[in-house]
PDB file with SEQRES, HELIX, SHEET and CRYST1 records, atoms N, CA, C and O in Angstrom:
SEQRES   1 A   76  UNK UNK UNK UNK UNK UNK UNK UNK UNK UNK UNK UNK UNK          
SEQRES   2 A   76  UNK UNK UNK UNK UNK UNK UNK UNK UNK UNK UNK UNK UNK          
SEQRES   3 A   76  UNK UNK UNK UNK UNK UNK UNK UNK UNK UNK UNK UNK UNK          
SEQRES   4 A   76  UNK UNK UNK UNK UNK UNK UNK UNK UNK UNK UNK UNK UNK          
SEQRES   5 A   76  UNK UNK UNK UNK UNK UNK UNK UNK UNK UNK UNK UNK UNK          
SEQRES   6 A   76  UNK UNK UNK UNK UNK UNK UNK UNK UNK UNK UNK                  
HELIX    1 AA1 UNK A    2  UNK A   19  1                                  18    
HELIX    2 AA2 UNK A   23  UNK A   48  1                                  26    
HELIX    3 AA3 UNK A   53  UNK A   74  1                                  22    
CRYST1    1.000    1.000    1.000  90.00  90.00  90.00 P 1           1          
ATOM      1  N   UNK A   1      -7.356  29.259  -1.366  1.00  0.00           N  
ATOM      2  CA  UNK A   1      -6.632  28.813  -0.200  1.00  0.00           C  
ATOM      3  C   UNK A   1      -6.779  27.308  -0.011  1.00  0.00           C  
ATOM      4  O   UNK A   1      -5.835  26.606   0.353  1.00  0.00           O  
ATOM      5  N   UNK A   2      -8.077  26.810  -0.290  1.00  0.00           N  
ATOM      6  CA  UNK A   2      -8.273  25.301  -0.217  1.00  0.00           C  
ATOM      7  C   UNK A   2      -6.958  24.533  -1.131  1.00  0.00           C  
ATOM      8  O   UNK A   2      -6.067  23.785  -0.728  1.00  0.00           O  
ATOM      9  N   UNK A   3      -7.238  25.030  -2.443  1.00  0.00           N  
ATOM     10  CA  UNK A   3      -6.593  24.060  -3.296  1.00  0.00           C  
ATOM     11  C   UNK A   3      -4.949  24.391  -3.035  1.00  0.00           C  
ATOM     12  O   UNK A   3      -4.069  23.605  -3.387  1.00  0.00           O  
ATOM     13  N   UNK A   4      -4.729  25.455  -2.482  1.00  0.00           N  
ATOM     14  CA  UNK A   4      -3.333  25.177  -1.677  1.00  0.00           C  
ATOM     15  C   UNK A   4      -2.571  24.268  -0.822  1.00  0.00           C  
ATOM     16  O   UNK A   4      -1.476  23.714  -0.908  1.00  0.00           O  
ATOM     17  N   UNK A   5      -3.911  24.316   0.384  1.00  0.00           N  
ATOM     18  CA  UNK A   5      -3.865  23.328   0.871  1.00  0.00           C  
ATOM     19  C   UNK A   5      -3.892  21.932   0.799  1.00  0.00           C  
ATOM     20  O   UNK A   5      -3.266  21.152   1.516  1.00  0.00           O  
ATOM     21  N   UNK A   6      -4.812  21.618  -0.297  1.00  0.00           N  
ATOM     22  CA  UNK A   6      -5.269  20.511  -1.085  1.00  0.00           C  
ATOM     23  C   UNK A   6      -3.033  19.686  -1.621  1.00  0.00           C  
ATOM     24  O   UNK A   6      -2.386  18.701  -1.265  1.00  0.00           O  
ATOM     25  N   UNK A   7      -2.776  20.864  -2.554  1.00  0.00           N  
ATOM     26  CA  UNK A   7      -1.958  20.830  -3.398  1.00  0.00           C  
ATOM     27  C   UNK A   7      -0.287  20.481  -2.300  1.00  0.00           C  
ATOM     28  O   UNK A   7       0.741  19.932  -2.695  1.00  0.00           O  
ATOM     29  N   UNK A   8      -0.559  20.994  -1.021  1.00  0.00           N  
ATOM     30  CA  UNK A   8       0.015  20.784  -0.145  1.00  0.00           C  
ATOM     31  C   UNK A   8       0.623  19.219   0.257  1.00  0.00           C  
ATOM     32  O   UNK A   8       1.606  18.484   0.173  1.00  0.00           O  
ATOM     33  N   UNK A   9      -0.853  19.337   0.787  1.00  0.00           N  
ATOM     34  CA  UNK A   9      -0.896  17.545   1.498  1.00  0.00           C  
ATOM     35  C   UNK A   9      -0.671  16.842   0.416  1.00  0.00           C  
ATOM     36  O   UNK A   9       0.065  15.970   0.879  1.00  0.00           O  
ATOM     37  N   UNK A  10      -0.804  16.565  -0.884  1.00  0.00           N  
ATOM     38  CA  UNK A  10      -0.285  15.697  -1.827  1.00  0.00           C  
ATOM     39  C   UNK A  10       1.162  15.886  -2.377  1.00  0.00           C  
ATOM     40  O   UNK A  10       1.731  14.921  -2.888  1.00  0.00           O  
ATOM     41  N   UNK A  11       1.753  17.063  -2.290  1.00  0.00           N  
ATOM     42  CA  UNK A  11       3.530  16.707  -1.966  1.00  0.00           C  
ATOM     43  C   UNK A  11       3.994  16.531  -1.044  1.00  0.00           C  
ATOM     44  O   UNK A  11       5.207  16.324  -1.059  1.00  0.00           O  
ATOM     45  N   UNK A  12       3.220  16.524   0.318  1.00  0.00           N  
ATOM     46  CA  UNK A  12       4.032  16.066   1.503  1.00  0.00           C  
ATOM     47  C   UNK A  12       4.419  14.214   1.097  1.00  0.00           C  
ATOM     48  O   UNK A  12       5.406  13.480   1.043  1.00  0.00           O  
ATOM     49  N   UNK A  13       3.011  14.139   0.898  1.00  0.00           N  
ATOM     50  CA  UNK A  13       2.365  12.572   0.553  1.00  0.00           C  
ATOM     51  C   UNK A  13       3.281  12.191   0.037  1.00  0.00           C  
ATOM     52  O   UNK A  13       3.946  11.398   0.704  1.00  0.00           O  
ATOM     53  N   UNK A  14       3.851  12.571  -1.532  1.00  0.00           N  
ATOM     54  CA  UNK A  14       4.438  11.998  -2.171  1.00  0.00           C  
ATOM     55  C   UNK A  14       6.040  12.234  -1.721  1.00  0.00           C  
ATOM     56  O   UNK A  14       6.609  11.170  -1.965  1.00  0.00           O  
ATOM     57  N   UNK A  15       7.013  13.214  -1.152  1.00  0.00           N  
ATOM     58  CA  UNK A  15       7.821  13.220  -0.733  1.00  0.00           C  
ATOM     59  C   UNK A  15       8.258  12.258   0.936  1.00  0.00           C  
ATOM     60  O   UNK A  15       9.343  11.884   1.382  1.00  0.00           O  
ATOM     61  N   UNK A  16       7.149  12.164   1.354  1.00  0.00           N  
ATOM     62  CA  UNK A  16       7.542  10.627   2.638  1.00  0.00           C  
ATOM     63  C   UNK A  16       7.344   9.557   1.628  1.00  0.00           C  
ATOM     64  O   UNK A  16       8.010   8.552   1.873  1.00  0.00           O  
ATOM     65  N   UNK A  17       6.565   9.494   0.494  1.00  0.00           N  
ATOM     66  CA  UNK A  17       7.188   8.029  -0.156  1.00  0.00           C  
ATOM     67  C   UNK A  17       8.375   7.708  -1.121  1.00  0.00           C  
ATOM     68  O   UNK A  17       8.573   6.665  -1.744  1.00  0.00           O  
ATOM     69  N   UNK A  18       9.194   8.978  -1.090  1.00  0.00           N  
ATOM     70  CA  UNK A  18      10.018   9.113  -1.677  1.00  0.00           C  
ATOM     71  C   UNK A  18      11.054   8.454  -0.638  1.00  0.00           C  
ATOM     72  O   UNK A  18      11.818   7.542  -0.955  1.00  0.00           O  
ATOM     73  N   UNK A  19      10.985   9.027   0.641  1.00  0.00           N  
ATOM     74  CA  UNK A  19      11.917   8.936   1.414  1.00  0.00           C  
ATOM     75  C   UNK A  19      11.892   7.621   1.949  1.00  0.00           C  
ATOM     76  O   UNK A  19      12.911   7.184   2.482  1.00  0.00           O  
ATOM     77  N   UNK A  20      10.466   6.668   1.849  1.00  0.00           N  
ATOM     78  CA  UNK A  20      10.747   5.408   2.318  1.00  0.00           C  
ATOM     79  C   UNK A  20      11.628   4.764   1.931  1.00  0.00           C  
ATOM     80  O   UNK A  20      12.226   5.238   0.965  1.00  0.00           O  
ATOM     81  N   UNK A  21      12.135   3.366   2.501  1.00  0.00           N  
ATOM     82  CA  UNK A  21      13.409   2.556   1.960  1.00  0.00           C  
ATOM     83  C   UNK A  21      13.047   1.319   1.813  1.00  0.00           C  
ATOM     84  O   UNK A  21      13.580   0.561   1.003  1.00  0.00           O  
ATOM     85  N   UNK A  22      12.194   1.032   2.513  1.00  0.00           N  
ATOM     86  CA  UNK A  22      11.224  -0.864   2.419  1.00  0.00           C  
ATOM     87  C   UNK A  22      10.062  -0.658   1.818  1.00  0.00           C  
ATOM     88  O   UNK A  22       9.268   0.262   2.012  1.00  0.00           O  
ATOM     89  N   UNK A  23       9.988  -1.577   1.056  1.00  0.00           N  
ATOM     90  CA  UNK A  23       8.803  -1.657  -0.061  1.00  0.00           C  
ATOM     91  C   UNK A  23       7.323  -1.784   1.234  1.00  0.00           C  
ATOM     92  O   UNK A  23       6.231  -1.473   0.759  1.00  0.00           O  
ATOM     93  N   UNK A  24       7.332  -2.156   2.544  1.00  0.00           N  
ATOM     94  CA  UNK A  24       6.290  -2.069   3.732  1.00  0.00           C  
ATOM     95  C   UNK A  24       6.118  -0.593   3.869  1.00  0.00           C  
ATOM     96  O   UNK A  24       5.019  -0.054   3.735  1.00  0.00           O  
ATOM     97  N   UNK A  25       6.939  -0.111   4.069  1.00  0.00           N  
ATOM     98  CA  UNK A  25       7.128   1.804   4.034  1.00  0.00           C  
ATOM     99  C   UNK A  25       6.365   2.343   2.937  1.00  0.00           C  
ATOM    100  O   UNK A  25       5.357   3.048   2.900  1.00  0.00           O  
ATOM    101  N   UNK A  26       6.933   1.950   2.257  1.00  0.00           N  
ATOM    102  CA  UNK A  26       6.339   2.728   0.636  1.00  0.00           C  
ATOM    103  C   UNK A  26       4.487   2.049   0.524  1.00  0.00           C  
ATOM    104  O   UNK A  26       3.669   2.834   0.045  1.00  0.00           O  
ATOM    105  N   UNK A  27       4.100   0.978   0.868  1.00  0.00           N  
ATOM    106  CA  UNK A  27       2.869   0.687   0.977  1.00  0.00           C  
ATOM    107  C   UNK A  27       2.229   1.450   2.040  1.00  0.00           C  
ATOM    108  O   UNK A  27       1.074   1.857   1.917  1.00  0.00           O  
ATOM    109  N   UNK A  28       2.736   1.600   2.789  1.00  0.00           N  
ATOM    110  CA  UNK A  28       2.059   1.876   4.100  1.00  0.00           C  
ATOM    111  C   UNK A  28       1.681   3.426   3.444  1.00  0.00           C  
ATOM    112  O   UNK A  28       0.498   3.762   3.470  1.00  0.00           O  
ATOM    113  N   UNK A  29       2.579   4.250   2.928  1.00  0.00           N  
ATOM    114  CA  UNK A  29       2.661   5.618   2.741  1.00  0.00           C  
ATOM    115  C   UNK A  29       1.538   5.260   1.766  1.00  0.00           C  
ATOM    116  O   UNK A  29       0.378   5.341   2.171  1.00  0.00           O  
ATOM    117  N   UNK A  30       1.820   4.825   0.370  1.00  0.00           N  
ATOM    118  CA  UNK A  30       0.430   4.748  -0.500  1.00  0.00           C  
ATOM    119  C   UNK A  30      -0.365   4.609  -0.238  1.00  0.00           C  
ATOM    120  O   UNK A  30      -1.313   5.296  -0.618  1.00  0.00           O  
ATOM    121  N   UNK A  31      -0.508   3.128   0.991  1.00  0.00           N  
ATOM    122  CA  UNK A  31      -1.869   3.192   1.485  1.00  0.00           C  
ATOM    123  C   UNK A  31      -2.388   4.817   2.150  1.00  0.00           C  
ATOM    124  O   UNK A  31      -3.529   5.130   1.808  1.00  0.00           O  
ATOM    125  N   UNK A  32      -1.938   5.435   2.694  1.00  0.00           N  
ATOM    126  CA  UNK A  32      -1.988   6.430   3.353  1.00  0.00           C  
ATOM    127  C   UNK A  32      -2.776   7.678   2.444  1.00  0.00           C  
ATOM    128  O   UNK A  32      -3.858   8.247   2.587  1.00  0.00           O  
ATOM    129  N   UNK A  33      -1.424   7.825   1.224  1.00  0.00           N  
ATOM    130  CA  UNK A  33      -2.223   8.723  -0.174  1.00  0.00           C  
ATOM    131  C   UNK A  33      -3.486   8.325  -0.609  1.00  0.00           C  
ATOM    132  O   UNK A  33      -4.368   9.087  -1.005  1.00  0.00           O  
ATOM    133  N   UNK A  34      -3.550   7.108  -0.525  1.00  0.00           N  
ATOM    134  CA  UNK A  34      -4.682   6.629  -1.475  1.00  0.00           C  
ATOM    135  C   UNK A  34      -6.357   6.978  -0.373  1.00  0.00           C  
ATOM    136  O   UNK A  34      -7.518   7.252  -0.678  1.00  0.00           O  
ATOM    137  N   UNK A  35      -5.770   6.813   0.682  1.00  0.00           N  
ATOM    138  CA  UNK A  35      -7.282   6.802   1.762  1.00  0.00           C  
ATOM    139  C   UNK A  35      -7.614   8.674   1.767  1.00  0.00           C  
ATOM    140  O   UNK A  35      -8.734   9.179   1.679  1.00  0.00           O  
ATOM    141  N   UNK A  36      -6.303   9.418   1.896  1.00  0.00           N  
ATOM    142  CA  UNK A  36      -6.405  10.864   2.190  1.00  0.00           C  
ATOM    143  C   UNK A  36      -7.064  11.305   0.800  1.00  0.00           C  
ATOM    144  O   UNK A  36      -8.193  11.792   0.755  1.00  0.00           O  
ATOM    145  N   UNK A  37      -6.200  11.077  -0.424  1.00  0.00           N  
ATOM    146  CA  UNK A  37      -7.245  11.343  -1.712  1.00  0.00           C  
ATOM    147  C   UNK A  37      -8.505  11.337  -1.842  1.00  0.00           C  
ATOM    148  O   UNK A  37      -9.310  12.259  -1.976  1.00  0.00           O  
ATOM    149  N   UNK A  38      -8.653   9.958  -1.781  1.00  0.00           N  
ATOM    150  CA  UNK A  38     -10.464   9.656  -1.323  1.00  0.00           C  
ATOM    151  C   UNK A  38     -10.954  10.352  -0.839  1.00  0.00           C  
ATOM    152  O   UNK A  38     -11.897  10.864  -1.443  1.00  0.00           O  
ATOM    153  N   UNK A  39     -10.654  10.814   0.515  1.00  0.00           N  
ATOM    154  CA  UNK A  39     -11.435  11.531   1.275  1.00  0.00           C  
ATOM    155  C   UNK A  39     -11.029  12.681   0.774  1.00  0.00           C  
ATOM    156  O   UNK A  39     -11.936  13.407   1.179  1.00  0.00           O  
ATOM    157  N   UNK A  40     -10.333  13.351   0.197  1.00  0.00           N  
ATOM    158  CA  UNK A  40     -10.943  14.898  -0.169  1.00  0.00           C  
ATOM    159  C   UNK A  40     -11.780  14.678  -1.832  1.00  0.00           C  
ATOM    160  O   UNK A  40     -12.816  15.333  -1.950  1.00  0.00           O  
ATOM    161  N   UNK A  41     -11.510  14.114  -2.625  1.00  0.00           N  
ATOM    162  CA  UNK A  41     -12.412  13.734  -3.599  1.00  0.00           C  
ATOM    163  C   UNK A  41     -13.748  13.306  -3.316  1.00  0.00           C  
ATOM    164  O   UNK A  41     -14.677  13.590  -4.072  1.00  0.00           O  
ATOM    165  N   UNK A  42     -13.905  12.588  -2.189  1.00  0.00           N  
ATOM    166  CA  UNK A  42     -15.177  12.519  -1.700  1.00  0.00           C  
ATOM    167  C   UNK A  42     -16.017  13.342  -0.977  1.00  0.00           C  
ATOM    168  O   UNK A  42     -17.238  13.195  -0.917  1.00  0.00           O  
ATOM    169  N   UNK A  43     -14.990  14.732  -0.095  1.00  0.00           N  
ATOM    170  CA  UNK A  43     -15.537  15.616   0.522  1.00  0.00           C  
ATOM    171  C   UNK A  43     -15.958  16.667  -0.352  1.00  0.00           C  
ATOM    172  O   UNK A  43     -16.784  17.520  -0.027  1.00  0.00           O  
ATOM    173  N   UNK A  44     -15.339  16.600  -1.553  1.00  0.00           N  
ATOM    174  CA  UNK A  44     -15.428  17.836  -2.627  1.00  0.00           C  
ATOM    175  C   UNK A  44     -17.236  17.282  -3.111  1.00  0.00           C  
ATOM    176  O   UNK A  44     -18.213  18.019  -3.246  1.00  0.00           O  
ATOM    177  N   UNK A  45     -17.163  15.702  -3.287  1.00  0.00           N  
ATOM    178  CA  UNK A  45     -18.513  15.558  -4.221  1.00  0.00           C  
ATOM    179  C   UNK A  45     -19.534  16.007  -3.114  1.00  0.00           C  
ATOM    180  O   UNK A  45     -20.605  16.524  -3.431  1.00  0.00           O  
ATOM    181  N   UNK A  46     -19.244  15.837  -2.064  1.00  0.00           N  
ATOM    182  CA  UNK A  46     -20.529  15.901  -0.677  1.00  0.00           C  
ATOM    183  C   UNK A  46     -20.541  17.251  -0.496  1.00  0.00           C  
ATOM    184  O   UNK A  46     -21.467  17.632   0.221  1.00  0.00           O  
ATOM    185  N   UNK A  47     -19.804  18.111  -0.918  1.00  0.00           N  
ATOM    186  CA  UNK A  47     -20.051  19.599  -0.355  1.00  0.00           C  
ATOM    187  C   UNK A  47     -20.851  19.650  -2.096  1.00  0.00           C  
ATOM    188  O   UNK A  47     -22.065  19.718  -1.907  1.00  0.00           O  
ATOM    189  N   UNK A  48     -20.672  19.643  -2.981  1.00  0.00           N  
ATOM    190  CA  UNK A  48     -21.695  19.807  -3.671  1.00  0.00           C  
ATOM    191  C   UNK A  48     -23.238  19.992  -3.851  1.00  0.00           C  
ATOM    192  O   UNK A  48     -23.932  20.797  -4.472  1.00  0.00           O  
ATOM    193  N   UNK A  49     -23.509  18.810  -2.976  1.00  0.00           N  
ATOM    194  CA  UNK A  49     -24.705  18.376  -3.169  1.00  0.00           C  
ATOM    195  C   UNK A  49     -25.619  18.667  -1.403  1.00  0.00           C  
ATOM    196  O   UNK A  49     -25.181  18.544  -0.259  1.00  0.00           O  
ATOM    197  N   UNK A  50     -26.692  18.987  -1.808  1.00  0.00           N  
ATOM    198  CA  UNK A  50     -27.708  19.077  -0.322  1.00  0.00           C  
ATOM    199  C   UNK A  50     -27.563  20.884   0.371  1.00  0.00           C  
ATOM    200  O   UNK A  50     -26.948  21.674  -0.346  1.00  0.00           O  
ATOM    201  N   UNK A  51     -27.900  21.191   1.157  1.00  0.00           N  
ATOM    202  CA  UNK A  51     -27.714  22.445   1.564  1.00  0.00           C  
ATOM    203  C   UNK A  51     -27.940  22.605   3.067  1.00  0.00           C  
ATOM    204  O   UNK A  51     -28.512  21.750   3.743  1.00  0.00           O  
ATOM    205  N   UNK A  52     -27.411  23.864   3.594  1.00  0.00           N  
ATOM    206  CA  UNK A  52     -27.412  23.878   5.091  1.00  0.00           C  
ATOM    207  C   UNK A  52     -26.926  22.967   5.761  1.00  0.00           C  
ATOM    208  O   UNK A  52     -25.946  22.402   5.276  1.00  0.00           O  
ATOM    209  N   UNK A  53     -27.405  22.540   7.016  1.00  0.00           N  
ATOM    210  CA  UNK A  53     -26.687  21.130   7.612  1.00  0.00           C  
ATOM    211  C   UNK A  53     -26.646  19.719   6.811  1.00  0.00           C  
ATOM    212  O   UNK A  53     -25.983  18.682   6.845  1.00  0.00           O  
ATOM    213  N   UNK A  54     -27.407  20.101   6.291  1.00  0.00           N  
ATOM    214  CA  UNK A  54     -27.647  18.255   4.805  1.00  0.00           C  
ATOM    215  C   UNK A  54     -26.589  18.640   4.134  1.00  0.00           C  
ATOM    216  O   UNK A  54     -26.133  17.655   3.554  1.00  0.00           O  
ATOM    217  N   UNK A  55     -25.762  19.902   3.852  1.00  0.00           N  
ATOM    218  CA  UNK A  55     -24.691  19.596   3.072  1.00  0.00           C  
ATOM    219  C   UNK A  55     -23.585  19.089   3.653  1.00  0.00           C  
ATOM    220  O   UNK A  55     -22.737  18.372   3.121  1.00  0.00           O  
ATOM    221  N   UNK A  56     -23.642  19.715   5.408  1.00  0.00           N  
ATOM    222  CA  UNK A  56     -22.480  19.197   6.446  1.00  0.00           C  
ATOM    223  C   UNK A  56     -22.561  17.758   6.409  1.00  0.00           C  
ATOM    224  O   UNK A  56     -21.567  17.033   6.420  1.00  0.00           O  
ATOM    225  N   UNK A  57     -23.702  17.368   6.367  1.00  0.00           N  
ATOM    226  CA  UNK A  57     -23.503  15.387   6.554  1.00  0.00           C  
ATOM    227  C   UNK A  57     -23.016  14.994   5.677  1.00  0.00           C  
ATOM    228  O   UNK A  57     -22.198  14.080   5.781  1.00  0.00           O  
ATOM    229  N   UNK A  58     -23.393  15.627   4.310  1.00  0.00           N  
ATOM    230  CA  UNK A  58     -23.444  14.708   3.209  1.00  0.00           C  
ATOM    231  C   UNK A  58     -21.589  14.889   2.921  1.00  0.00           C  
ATOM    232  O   UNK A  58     -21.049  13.930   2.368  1.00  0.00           O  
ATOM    233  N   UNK A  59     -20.802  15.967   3.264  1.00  0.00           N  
ATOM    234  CA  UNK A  59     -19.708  16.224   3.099  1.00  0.00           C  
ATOM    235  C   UNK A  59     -18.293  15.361   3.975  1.00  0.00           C  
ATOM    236  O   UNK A  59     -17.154  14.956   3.738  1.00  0.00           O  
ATOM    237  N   UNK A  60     -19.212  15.429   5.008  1.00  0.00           N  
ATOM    238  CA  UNK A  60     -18.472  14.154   6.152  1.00  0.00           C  
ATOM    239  C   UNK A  60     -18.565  12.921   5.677  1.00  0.00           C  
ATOM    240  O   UNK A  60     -17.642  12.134   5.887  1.00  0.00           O  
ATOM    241  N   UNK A  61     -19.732  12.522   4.928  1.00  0.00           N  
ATOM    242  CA  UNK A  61     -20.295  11.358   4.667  1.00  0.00           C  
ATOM    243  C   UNK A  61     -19.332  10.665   3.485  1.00  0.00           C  
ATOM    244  O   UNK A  61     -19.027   9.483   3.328  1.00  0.00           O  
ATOM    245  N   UNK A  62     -18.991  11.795   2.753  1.00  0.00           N  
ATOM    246  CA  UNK A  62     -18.544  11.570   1.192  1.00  0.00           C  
ATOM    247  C   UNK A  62     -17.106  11.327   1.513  1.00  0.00           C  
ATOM    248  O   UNK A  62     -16.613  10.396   0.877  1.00  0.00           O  
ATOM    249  N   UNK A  63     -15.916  12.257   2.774  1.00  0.00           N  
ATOM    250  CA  UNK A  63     -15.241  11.806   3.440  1.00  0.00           C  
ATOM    251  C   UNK A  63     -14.915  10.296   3.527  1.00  0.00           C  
ATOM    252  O   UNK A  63     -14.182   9.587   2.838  1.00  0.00           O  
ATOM    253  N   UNK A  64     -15.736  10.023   4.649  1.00  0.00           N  
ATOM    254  CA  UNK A  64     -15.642   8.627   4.917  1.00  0.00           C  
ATOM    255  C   UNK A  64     -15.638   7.729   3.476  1.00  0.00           C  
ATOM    256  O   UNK A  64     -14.645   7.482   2.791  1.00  0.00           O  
ATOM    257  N   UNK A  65     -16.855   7.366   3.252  1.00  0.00           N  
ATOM    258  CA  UNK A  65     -16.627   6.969   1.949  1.00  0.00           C  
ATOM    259  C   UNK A  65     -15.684   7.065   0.846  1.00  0.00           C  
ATOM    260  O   UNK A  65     -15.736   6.105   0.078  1.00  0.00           O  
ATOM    261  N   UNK A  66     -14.503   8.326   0.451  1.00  0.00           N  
ATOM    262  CA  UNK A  66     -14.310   8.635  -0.470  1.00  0.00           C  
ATOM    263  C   UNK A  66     -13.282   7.774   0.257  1.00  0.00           C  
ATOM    264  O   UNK A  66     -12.945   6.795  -0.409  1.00  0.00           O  
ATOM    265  N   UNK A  67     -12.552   7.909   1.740  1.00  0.00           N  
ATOM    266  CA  UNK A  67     -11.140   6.871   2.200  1.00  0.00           C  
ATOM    267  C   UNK A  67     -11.225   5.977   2.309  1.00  0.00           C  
ATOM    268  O   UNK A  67     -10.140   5.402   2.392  1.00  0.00           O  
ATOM    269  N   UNK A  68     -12.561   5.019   2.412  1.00  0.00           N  
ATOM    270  CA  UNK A  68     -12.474   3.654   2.307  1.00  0.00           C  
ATOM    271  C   UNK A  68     -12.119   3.564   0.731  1.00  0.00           C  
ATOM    272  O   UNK A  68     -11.164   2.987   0.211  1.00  0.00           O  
ATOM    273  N   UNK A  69     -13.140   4.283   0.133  1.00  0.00           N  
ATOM    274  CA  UNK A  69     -12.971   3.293  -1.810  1.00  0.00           C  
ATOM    275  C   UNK A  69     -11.545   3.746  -1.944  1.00  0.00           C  
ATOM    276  O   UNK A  69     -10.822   2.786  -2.212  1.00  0.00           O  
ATOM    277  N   UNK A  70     -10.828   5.002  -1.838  1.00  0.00           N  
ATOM    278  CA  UNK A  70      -9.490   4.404  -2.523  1.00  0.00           C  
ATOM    279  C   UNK A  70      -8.432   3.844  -1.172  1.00  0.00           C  
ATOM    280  O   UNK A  70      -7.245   3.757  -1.487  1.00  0.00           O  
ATOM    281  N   UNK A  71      -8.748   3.510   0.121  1.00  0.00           N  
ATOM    282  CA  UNK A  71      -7.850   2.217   0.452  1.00  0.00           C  
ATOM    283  C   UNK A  71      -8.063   0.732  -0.200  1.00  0.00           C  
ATOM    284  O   UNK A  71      -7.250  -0.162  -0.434  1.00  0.00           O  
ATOM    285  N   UNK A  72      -9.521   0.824  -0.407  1.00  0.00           N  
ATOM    286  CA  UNK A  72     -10.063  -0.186  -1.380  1.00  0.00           C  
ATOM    287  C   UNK A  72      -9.662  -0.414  -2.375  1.00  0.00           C  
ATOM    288  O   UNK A  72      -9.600  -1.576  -2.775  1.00  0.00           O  
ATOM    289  N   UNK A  73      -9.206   0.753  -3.193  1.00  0.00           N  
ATOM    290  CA  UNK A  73      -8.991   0.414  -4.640  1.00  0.00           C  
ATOM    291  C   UNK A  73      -7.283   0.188  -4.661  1.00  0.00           C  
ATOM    292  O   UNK A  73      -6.674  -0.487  -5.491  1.00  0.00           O  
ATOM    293  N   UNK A  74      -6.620   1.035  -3.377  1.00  0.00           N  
ATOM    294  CA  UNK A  74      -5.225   0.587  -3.590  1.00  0.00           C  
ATOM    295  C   UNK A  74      -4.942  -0.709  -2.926  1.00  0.00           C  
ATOM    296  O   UNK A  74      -3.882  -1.291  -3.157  1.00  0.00           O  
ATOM    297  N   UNK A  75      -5.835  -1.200  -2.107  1.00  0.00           N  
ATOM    298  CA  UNK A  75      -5.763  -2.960  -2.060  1.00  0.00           C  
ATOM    299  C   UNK A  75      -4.867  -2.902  -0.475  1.00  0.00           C  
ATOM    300  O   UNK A  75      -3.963  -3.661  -0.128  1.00  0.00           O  
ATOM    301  N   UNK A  76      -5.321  -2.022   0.118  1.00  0.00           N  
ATOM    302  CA  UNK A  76      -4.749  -1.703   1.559  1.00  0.00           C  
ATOM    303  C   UNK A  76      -6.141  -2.429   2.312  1.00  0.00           C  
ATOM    304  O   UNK A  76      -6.231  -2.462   3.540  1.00  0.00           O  
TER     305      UNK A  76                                                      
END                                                                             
């Protein structure tokens, strides 16, 4: 059910940047993909690791982190 969901939010993603018309639109939307990616790539590594409530932090934690590095890496 996750990776449905997962699989979801990344064609919505990519169909509003389809539909943008100004290259500001189309950034704004990437910027957008690129921070939401992160953060589930980063929530996936944090639920991995730690257990019980240490896995809840570390999963929020990996969150945060995972949407800064790729607004970071897409230069948003």
């Amino acid at each position: 059910m996750k990776k449905f969901g997962i699989l979801s939010a990344l064609g919505v993603m990519a169909l509003l940047q389809a539909c943008a018309t100004t290259p500001q639109q189309q950034r704004q939307v990437g910027c957008t993909g690129a921070g939401v990616a992160g953060a589930l790539a980063g929530a996936a590594v944090g639920n991995q690791l730690g257990g019980g409530s240490g896995r809840d932090i570390l999963t929020a934690g990996g969150a945060v982190a995972g949407g800064l590095a790729g607004n970071n890496a897409a230069g948003c």
